[in-house]
C-alpha positions in Angstrom: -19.6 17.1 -0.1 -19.8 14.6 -2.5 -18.4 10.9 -4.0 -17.6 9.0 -6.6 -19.1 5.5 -6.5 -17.4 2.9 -8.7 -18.3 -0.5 -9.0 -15.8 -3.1 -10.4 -15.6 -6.6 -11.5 -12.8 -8.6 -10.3 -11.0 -10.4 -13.0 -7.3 -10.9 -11.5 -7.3 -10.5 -7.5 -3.3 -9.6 -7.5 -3.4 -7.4 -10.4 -5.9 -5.3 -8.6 -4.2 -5.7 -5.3 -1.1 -3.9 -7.1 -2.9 -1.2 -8.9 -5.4 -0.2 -6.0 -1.8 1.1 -4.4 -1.6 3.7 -7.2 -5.6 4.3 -7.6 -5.2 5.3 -3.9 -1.9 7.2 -3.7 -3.2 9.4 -6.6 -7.1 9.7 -5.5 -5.8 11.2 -2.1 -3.6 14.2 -4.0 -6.5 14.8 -5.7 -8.1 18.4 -4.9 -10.4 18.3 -2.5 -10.1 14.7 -1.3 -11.9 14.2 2.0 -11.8 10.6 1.8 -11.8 6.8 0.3 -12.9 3.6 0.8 -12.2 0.8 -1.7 -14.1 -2.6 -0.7 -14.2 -5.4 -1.9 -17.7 -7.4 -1.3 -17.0 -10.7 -2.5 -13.9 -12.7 -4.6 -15.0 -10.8 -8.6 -17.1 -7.9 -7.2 -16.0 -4.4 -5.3 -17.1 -0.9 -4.9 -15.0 2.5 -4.0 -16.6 5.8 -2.5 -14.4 8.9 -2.6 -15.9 11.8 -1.1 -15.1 15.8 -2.1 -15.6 18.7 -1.1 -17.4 19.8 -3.8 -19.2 18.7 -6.9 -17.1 20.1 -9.3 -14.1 18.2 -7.5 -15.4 14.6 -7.3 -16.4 15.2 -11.2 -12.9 16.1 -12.1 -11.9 12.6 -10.4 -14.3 10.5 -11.7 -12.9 8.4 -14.8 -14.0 8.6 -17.7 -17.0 5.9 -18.8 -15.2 3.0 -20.1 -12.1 2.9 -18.5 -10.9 0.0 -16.5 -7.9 -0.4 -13.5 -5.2 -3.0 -13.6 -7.5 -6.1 -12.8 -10.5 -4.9 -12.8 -13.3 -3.8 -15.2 -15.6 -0.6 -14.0 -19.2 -1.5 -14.2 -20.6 1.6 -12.7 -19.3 5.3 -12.4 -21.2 7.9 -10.7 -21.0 11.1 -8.8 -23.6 11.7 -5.6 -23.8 14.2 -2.8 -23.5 12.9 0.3 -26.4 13.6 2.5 -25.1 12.5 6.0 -21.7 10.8 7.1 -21.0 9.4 10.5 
C-alpha cells in the first residue's frame, strides 16, 4: 500500500469545511482507495493521508505541485509506502 500525505495551510476555516466534502467524495472513487484521513492539527494547519493499493494508484491521486483546495493552500505533497497500519 501506499499514501498521499498533504499538508495545508488554513486560510478560511468554512471555505475548507465546504470543499473537504468534495476532496473526500471524489478521493474515495478514486481507484484503489483504501482509505483517508483529513485532520486538522490546529486553527491554520492540517494534514491528509490517503492510502492505495498500489504506487501507481496513490500517484495518479496526488495533485499536482502547486495546486490549492477551496481554503486552503498545499504546503506539502508526497507519496510514501506504508510500512505498517493498525
Amino acid at each position: 500500500m501506499h499514501a498521499v500525505v498533504i499538508n495545508v495551510t488554513i486560510d478560511d476555516r468554512d471555505a475548507a469545511q465546504q470543499g473537504l466534502e468534495q476532496v473526500v467524495a471524489g478521493v474515495k472513487q478514486a481507484p484503489g482507495f483504501v482509505a483517508g484521513y483529513w485532520i486538522r492539527l490546529d486553527d491554520t494547519h492540517g494534514t491528509s493521508i490517503a492510502v492505495f493499493g498500489t504506487e501507481e494508484q496513490a500517484a495518479a491521486t496526488k495533485p499536482p505541485a502547486g495546486t490549492d483546495a477551496q481554503g486552503v493552500r498545499m504546503t506539502s505533497i508526497s507519496v510514501g509506502e506504508v510500512l505498517a497500519s493498525a
